[in-house]
N, CA, C and O of each residue as an XYZ file, in Angstrom:
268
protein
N       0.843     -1.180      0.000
C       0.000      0.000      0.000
C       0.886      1.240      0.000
O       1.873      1.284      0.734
N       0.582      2.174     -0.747
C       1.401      3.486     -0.788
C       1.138      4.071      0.309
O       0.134      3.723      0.930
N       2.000      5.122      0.816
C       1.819      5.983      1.557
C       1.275      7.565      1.020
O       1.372      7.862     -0.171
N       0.679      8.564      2.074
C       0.558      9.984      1.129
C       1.435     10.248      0.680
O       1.185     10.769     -0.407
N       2.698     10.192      0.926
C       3.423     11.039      0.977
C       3.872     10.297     -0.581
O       4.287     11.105     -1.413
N       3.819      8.991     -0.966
C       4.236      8.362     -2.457
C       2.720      8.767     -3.063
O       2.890      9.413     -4.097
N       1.509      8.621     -2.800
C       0.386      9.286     -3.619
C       0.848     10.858     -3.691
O       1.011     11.714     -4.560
N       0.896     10.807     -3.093
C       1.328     12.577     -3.522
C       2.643     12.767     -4.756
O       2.518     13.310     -5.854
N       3.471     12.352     -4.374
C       4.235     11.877     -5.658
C       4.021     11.472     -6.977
O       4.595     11.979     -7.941
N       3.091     10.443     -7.043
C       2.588     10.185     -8.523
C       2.077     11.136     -8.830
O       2.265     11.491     -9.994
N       1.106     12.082     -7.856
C       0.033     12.632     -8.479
C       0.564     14.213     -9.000
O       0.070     14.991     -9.817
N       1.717     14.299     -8.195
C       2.436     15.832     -9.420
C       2.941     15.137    -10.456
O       2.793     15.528    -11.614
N       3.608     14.005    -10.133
C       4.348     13.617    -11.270
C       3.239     13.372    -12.670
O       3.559     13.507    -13.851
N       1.994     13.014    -12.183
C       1.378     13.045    -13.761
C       0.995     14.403    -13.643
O      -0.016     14.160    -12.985
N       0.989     15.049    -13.698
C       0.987     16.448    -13.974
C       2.257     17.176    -14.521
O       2.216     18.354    -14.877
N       3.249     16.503    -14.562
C       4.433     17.023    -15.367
C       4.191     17.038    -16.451
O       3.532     16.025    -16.684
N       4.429     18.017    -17.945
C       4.308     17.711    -18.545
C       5.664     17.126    -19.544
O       5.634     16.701    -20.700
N       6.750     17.281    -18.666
C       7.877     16.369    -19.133
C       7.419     14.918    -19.922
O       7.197     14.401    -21.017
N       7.477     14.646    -18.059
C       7.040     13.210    -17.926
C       6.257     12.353    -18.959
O       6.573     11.292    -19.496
N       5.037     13.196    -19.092
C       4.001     12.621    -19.771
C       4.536     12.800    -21.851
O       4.097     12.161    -22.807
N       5.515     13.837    -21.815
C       5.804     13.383    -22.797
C       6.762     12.363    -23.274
O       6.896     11.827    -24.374
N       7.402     12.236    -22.138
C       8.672     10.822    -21.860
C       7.481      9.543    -22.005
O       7.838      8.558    -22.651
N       6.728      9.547    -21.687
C       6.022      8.143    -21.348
C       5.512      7.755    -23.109
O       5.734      6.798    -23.850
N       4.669      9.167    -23.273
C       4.321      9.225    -24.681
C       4.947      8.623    -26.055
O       4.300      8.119    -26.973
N       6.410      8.800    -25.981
C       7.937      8.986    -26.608
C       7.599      7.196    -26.528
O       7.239      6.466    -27.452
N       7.808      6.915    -25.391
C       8.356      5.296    -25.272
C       7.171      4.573    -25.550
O       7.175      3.382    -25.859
N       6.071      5.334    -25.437
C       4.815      4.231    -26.065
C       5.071      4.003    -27.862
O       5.222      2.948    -28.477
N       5.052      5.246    -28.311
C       4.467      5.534    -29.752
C       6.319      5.067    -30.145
O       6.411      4.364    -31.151
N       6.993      5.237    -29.797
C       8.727      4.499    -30.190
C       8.983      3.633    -30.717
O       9.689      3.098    -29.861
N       8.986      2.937    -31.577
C       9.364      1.784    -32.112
C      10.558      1.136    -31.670
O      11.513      1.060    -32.443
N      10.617      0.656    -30.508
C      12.013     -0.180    -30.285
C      12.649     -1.311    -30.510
O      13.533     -1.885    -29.875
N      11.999     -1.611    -31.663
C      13.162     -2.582    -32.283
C      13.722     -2.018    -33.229
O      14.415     -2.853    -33.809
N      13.820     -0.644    -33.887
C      14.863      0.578    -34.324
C      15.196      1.074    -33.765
O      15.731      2.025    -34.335
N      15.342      1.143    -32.112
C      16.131      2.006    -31.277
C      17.967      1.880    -31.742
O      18.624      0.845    -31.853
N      18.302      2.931    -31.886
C      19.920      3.043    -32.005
C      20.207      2.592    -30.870
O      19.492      2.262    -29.924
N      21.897      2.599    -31.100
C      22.554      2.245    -29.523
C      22.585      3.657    -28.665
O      22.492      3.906    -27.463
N      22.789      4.583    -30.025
C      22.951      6.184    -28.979
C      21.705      6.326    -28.725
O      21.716      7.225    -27.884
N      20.557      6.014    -28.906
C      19.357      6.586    -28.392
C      18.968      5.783    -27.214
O      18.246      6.173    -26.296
N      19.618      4.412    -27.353
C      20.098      3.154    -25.771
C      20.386      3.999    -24.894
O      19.722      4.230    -23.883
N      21.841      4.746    -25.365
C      22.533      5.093    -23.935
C      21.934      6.306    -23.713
O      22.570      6.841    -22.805
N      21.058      7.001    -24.064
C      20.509      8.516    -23.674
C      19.321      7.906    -23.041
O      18.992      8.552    -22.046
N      18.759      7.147    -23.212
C      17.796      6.185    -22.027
C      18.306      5.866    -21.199
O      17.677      6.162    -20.183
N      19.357      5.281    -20.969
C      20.188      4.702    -19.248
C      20.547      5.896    -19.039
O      20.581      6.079    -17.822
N      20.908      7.046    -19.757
C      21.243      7.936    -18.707
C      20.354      8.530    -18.586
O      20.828      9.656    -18.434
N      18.983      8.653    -18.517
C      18.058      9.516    -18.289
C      17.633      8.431    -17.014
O      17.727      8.933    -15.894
N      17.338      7.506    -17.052
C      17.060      6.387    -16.248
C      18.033      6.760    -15.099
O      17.524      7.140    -14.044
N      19.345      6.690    -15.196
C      20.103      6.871    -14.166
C      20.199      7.982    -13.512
O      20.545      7.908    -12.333
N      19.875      9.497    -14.196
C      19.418      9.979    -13.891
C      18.241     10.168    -12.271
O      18.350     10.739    -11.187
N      17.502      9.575    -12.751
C      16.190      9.345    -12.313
C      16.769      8.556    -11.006
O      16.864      9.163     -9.940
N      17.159      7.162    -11.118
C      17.080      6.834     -9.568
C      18.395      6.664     -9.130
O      18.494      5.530     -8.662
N      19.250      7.158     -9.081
C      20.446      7.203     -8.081
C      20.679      8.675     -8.025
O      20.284      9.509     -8.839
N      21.347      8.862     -6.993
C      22.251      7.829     -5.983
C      21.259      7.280     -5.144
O      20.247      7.934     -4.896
N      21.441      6.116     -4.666
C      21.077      5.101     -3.715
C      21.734      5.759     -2.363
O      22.793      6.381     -2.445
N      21.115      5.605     -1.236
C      21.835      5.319     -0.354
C      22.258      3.817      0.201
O      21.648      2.769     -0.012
N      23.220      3.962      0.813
C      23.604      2.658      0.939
C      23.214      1.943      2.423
O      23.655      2.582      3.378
N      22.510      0.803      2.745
C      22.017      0.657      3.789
C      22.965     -0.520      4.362
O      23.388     -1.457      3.685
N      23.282     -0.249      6.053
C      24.215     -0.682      6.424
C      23.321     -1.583      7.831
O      23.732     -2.251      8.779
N      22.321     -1.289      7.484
C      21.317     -2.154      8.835
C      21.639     -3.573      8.126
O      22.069     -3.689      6.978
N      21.260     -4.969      9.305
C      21.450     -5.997      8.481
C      19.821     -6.302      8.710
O      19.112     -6.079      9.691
N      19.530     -6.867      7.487
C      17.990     -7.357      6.755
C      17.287     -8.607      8.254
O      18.107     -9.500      8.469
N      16.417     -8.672      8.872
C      15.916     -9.923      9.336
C      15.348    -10.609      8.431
O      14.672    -10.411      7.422
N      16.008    -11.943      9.336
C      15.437    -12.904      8.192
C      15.358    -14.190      9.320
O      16.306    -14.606      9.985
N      13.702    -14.789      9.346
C      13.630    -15.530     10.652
C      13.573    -17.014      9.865
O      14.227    -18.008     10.181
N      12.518    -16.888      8.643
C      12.306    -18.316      7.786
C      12.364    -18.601      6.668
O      11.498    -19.146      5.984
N      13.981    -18.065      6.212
C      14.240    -18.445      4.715
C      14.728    -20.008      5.234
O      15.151    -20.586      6.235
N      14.391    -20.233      3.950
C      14.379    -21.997      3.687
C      14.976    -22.343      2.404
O      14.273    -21.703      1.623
N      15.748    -22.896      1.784
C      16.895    -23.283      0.774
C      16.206    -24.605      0.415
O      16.722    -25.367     -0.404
């Protein structure tokens, strides 16, 4: 379940009108003619987008993994 604070997030974000033309772009795109340079201007827009990461140094519980 989202929180407000991530509903609130989507809900400017569709209101960008960046965005909505980024989404637009990759619908109507034909990608099986994507170049390689038009590849790497996608990972970097992508990368862009979600890093930096922070790096988490807590260790994960884990009571009933099973192998």
């Amino acid at each position: 379940m989202l929180s407000k604070e991530e509903k609130q997030e989507m809900l400017e974000d569709a209101k960008s009108k960046k965005r909505r033309d980024n989404f637009r772009f990759g619908r109507d795109k034909n990608n099986d003619n994507l170049s390689f340079d038009d590849y790497l201007v996608f990972l970097n827009q992508v990368q862009e987008i979600f890093s930096p990461f922070e790096v988490s140094h807590s260790i994960t519980p884990a009571k009933l993994n099973r192998i």
